[in-house]
SEMAR-749684 format. One record per atom (N, C-alpha, C, O): x, y, z; residue in three letters. Coordinates in steps of 0.1 Angstrom, whole numbers, padded with zeros to 4 digits, always signed. Layout:
N
XYZALA;...
% end
This chain:
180
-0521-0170-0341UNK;-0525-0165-0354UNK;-0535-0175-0360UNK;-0544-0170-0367UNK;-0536-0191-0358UNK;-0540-0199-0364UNK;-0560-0198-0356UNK;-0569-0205-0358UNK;-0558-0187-0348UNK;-0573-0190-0337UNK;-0580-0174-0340UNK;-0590-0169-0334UNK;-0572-0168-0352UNK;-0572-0152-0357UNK;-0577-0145-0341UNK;-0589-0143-0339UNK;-0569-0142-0334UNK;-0569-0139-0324UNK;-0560-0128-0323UNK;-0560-0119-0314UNK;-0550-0129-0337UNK;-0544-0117-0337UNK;-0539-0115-0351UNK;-0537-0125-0358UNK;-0538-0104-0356UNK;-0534-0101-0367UNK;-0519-0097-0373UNK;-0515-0086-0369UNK;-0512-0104-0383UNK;-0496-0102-0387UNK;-0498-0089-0392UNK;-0494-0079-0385UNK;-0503-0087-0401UNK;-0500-0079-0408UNK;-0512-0062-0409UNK;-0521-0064-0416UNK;-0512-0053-0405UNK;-0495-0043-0411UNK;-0482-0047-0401UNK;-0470-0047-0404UNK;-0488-0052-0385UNK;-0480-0056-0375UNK;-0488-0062-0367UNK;-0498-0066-0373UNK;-0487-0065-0355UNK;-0492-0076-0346UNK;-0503-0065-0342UNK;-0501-0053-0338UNK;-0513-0072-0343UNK;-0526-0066-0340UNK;-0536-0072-0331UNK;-0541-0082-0336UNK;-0540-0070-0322UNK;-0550-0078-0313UNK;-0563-0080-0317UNK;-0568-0070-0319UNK;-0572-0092-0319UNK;-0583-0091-0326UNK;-0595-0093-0312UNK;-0605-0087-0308UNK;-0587-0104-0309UNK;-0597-0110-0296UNK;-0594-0110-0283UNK;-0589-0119-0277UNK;-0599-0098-0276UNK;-0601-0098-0263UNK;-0600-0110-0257UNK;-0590-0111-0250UNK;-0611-0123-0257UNK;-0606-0133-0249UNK;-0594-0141-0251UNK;-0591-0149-0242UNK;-0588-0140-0261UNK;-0580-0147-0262UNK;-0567-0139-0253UNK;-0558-0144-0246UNK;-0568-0125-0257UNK;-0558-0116-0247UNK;-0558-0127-0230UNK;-0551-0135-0225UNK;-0572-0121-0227UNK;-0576-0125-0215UNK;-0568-0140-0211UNK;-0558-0140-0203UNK;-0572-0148-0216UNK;-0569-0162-0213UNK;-0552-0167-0220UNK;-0545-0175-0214UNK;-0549-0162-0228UNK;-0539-0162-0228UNK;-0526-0153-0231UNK;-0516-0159-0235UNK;-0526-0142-0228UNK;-0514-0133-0230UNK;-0515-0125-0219UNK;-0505-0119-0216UNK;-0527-0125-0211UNK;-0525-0120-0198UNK;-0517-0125-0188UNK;-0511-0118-0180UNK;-0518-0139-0189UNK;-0510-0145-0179UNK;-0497-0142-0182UNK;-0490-0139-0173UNK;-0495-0144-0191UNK;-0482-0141-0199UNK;-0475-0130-0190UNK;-0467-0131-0180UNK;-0483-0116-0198UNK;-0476-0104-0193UNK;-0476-0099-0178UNK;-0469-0090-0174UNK;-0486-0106-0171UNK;-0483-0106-0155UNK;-0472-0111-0156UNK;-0464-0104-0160UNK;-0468-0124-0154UNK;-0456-0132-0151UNK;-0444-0118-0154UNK;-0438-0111-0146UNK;-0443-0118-0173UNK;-0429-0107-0172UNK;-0431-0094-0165UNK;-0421-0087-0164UNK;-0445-0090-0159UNK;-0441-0077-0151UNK;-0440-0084-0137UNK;-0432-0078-0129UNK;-0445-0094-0132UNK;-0438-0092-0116UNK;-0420-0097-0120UNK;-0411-0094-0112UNK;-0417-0102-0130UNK;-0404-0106-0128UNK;-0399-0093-0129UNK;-0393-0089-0119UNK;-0399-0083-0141UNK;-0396-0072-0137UNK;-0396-0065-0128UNK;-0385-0059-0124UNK;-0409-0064-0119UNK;-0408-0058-0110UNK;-0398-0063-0095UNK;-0391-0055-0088UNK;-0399-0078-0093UNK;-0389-0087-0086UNK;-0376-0079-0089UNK;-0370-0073-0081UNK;-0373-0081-0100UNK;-0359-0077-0104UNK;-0349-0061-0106UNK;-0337-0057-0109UNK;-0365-0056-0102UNK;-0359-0035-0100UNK;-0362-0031-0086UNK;-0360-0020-0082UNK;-0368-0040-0081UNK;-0374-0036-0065UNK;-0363-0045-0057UNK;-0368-0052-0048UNK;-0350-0048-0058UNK;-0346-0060-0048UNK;-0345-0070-0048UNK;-0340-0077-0040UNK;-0350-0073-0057UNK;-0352-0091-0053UNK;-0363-0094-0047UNK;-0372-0087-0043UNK;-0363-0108-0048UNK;-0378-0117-0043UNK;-0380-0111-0025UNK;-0390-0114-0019UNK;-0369-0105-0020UNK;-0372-0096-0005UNK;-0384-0090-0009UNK;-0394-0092-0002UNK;-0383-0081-0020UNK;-0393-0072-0019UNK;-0405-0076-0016UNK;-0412-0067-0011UNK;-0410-0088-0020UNK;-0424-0093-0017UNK;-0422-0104-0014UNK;-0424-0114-0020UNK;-0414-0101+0002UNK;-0414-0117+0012UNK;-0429-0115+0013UNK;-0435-0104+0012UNK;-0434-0130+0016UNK;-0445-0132+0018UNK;-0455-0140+0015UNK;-0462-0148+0020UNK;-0452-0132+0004UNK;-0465-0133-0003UNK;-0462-0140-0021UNK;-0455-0136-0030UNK;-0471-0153-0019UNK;-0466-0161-0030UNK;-0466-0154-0047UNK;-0473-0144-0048UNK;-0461-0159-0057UNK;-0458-0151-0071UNK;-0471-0154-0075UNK;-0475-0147-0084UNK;-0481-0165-0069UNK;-0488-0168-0077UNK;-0502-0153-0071UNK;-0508-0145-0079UNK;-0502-0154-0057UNK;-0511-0141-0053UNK;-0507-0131-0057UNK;-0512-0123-0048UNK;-0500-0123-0068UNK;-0486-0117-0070UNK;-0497-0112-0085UNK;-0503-0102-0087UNK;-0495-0126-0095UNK;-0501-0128-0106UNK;-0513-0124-0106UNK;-0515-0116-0115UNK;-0524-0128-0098UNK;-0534-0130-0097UNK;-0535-0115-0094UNK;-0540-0109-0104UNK;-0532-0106-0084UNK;-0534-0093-0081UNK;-0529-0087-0095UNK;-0538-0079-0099UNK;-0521-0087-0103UNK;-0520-0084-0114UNK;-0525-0087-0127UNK;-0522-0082-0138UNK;-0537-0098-0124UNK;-0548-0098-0137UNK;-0557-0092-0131UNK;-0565-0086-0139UNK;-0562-0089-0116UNK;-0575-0088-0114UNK;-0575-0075-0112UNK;-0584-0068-0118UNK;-0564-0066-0102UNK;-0562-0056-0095UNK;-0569-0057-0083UNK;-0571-0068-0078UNK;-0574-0044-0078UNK;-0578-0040-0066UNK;-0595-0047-0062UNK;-0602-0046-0053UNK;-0595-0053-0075UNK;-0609-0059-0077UNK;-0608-0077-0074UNK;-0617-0084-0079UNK;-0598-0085-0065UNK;-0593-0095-0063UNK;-0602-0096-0048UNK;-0608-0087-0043UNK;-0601-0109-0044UNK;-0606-0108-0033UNK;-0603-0102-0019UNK;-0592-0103-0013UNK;-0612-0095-0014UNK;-0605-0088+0001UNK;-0596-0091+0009UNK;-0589-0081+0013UNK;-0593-0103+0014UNK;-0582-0105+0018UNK;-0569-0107+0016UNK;-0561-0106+0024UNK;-0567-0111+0002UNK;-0553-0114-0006UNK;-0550-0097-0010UNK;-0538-0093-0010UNK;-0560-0088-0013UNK;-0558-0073-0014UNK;-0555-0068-0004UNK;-0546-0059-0004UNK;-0562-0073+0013UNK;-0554-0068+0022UNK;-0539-0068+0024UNK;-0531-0059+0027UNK;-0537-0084+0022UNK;-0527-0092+0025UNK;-0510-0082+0016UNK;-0498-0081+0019UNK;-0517-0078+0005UNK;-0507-0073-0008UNK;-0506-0061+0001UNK;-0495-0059+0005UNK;-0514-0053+0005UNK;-0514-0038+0004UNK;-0504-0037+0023UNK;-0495-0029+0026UNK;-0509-0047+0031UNK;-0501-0046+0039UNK;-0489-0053+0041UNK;-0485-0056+0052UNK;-0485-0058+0029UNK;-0468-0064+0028UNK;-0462-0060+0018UNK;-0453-0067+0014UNK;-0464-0050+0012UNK;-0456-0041+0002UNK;-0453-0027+0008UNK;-0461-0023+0016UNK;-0442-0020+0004UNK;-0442-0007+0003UNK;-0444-0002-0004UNK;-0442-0005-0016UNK;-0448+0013+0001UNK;-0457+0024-0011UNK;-0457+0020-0019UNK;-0465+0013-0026UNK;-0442+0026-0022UNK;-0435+0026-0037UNK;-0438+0017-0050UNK;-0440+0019-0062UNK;-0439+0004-0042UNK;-0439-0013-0045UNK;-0455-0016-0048UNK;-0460-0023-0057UNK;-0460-0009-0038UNK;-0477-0007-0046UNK;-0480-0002-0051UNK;-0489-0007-0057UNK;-0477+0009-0054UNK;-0478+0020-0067UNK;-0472+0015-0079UNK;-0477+0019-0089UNK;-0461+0006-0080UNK;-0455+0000-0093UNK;-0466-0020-0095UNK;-0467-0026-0105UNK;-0471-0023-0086UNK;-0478-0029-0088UNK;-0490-0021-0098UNK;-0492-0020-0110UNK;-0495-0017-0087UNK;-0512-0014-0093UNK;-0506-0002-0103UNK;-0514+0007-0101UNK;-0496+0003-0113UNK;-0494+0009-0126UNK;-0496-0006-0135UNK;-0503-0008-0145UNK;-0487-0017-0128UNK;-0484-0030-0138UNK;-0500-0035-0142UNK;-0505-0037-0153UNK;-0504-0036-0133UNK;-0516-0046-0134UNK;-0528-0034-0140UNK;-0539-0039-0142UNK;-0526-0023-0143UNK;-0534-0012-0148UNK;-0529-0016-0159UNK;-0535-0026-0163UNK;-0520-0013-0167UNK;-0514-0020-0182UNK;-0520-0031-0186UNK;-0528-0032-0196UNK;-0516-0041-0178UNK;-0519-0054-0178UNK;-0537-0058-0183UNK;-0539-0066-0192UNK;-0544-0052-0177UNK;-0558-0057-0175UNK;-0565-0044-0187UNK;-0573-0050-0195UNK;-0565-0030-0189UNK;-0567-0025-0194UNK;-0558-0016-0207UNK;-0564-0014-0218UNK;-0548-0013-0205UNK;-0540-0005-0215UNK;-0532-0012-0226UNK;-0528-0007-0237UNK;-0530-0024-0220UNK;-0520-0033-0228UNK;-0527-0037-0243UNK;-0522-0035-0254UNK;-0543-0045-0239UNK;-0546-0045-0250UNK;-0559-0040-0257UNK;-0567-0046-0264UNK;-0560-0026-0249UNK;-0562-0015-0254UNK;-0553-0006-0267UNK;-0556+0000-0277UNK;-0543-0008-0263UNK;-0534-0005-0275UNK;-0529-0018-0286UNK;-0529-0017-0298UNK;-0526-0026-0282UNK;-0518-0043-0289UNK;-0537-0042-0300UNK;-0538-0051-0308UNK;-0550-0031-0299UNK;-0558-0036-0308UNK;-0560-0023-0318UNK;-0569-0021-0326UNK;-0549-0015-0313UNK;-0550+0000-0329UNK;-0537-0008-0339UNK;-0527-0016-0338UNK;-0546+0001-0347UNK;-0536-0001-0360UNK;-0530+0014-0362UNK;-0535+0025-0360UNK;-0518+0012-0366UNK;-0509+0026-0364UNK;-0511+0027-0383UNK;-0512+0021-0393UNK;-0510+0038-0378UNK;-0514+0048-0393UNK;-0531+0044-0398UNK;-0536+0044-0409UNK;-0533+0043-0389UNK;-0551+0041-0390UNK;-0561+0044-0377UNK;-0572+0049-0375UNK;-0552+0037-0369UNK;-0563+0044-0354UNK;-0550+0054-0348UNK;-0554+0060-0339UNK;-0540+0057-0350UNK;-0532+0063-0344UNK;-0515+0062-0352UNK;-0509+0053-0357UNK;-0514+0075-0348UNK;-0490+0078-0357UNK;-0488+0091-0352UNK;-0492+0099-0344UNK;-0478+0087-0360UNK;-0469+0092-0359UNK;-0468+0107-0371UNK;-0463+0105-0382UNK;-0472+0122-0367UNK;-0472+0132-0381UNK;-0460+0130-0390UNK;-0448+0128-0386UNK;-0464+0130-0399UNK;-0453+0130-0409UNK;-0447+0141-0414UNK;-0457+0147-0420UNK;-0435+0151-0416UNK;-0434+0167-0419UNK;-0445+0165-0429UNK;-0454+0167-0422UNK;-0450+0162-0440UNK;-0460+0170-0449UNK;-0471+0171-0438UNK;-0472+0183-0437UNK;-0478+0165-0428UNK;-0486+0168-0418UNK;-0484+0179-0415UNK;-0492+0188-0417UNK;-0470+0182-0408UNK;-0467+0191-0399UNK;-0469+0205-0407UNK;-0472+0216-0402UNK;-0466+0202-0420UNK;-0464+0217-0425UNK;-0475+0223-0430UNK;-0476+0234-0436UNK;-0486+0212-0426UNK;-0501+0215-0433UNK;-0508+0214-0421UNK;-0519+0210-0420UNK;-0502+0218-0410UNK;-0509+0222-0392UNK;-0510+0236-0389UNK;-0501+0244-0394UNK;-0516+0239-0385UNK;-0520+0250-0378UNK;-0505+0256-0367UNK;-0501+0251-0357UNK;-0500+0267-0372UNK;-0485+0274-0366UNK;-0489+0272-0352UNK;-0481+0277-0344UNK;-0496+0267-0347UNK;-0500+0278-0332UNK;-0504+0257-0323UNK;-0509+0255-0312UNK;-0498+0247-0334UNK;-0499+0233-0329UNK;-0494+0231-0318UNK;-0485+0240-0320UNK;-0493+0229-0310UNK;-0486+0227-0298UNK;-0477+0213-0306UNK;-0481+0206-0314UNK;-0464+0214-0299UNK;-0446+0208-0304UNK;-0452+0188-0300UNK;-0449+0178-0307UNK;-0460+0188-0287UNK;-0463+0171-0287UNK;-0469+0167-0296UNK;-0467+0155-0298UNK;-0480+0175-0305UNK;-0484+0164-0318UNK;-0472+0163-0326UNK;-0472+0155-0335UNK;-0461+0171-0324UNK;-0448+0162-0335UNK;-0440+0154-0327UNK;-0433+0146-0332UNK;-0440+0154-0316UNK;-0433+0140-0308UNK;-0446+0127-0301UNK;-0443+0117-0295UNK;-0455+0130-0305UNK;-0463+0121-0296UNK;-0476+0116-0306UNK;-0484+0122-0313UNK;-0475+0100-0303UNK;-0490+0097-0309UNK;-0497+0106-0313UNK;-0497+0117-0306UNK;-0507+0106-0326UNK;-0523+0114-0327UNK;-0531+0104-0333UNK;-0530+0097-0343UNK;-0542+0106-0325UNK;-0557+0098-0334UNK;-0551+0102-0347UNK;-0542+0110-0349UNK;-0559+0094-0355UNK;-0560+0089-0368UNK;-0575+0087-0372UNK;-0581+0078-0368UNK;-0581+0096-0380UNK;-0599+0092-0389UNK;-0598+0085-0396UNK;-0609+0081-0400UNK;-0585+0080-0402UNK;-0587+0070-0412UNK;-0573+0069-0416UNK;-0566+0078-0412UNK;-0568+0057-0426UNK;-0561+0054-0433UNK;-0547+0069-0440UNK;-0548+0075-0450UNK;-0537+0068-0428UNK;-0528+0082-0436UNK;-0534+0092-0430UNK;-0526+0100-0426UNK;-0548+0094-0426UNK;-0554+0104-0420UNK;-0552+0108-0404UNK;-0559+0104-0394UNK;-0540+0117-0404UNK;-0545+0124-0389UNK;-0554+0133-0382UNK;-0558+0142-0389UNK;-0557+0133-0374UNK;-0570+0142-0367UNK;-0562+0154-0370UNK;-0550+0156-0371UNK;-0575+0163-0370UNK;-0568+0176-0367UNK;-0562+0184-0361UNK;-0554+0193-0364UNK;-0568+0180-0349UNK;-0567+0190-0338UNK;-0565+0173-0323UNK;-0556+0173-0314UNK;-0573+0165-0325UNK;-0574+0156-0313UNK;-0563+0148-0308UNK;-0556+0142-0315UNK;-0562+0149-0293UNK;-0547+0146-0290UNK;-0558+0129-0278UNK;-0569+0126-0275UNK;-0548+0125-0277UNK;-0549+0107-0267UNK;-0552+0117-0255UNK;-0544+0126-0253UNK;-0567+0113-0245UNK;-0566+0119-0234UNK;-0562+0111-0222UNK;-0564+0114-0211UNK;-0556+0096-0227UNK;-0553+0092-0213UNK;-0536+0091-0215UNK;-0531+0087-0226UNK;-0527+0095-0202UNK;-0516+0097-0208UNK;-0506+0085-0211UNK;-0495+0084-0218UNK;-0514+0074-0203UNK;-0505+0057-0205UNK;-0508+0052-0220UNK;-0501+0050-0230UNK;-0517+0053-0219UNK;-0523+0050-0236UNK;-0517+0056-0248UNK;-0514+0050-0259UNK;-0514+0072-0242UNK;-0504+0078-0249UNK;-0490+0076-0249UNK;-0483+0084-0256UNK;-0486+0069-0243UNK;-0475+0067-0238UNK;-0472+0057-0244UNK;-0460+0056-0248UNK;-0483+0042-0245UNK;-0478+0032-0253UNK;-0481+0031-0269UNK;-0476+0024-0277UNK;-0491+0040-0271UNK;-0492+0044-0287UNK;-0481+0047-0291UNK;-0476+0041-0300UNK;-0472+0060-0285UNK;-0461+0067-0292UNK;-0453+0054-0291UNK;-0449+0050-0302UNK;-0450+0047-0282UNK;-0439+0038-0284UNK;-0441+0027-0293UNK;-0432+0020-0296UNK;-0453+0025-0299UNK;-0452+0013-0309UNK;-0450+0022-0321UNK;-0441+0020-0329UNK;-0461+0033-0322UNK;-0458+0041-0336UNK;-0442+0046-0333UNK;-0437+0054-0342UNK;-0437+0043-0325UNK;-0413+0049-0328UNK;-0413+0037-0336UNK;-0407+0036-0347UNK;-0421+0027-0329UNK;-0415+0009-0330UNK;-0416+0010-0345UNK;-0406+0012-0353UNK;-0433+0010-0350UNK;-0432+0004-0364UNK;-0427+0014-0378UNK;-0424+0011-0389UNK;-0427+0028-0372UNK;-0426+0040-0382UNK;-0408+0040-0380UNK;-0402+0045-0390UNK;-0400+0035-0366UNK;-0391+0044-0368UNK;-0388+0059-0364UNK;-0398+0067-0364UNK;-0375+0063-0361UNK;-0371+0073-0356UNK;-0374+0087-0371UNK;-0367+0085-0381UNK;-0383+0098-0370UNK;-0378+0104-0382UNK;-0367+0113-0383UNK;-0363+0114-0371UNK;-0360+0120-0392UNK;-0346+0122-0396UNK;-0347+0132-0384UNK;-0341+0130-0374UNK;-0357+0144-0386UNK;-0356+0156-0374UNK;-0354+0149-0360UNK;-0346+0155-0352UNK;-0358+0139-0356UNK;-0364+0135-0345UNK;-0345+0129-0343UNK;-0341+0128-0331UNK;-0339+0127-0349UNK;-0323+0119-0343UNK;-0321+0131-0347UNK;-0318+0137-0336UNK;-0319+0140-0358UNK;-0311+0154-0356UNK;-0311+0163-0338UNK;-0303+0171-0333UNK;-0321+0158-0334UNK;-0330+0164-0320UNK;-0323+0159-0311UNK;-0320+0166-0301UNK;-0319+0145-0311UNK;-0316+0140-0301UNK;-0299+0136-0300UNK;-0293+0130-0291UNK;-0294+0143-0317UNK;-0282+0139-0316UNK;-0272+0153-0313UNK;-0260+0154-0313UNK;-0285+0165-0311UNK;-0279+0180-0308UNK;-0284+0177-0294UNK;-0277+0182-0286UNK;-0294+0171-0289UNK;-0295+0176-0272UNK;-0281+0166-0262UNK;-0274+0170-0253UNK;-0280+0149-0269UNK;-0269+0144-0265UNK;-0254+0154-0269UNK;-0244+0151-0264UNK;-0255+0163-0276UNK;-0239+0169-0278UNK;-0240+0179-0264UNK;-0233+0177-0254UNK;-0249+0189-0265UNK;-0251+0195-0255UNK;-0250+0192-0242UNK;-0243+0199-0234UNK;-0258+0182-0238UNK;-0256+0174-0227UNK;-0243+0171-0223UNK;-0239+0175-0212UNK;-0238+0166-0230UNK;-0223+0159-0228UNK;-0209+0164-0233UNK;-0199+0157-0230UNK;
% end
């Protein structure tokens, strides 16, 4: 905060790209290979091949040098490479691609007065899911997030900082009755 590299308030806000880069990237590699170490098996899963080439394939991606990408691609399975290169796609692009909107300004969560001032014929994800924002309180009208990770981590910070709304646990406290 002291290098305004990120912003407190309305919530933690990303200001500076290099500072992401140089410092919170390394960061969030580290907790995704530990995650990933830790839902794939264990450190088995990536005998081999050291945490630090691990890291490094996770700041750079598929864009790392040719042989440490060979080296990854033929000592992982599928599975294990497909959950890599999702991490290191977060990591390098989506992470703080999102860590730099401001919710209820570049993107939220509709509020029912939104909802009831939409168009009947709205399709039901702009009331469960992120929407652009033109401005301040202002939701788009019609414009939905076209990439779906993006969308994926918008809605989860807008639950984070807005909160569950009242319909939204009525929803989920009739589909848990049903279910169970």
């Amino acid at each position: 905060l002291s290098h305004r590299a990120l912003q407190r308030e309305p919530h933690l806000v990303l200001l500076d790209s290099a500072f992401y880069t140089e410092i919170l990237q390394p960061l969030a590699a580290r907790w995704a290979l530990l995650w990933l170490v830790t839902h794939n098996g264990g450190p088995g899963a990536f005998e081999g091949l050291p945490a630090e080439v691990l890291v490094q394939y996770l700041r750079k991606g598929p864009a790392v040098e040719p042989p440490l990408a060979r080296q990854i691609q033929a000592g992982l399975r599928p599975y294990v490479l497909k959950q890599l290169n999702l991490a290191s796609d977060w990591i390098r692009a989506l992470l703080p691609h999102v860590l730099a909107k401001i919710n209820r300004v570049s993107y939220g969560l509709l509020t029912p007065s939104d909802w009831a001032a939409s168009d009947p014929l709205t399709p039901q994800s702009r009331w469960l899911m992120a929407v652009p924002f033109v401005g301040k309180d202002v939701p788009s009208r019609s414009s939905e997030f076209a990439h779906p990770d993006a969308l994926i981590g918008l809605t989860i910070l807008a639950y984070r900082y807005e909160g569950l709304r009242r319909k939204d646990l009525h929803q989920v406290m009739t589909q848990l009755k049903r279910d169970y």
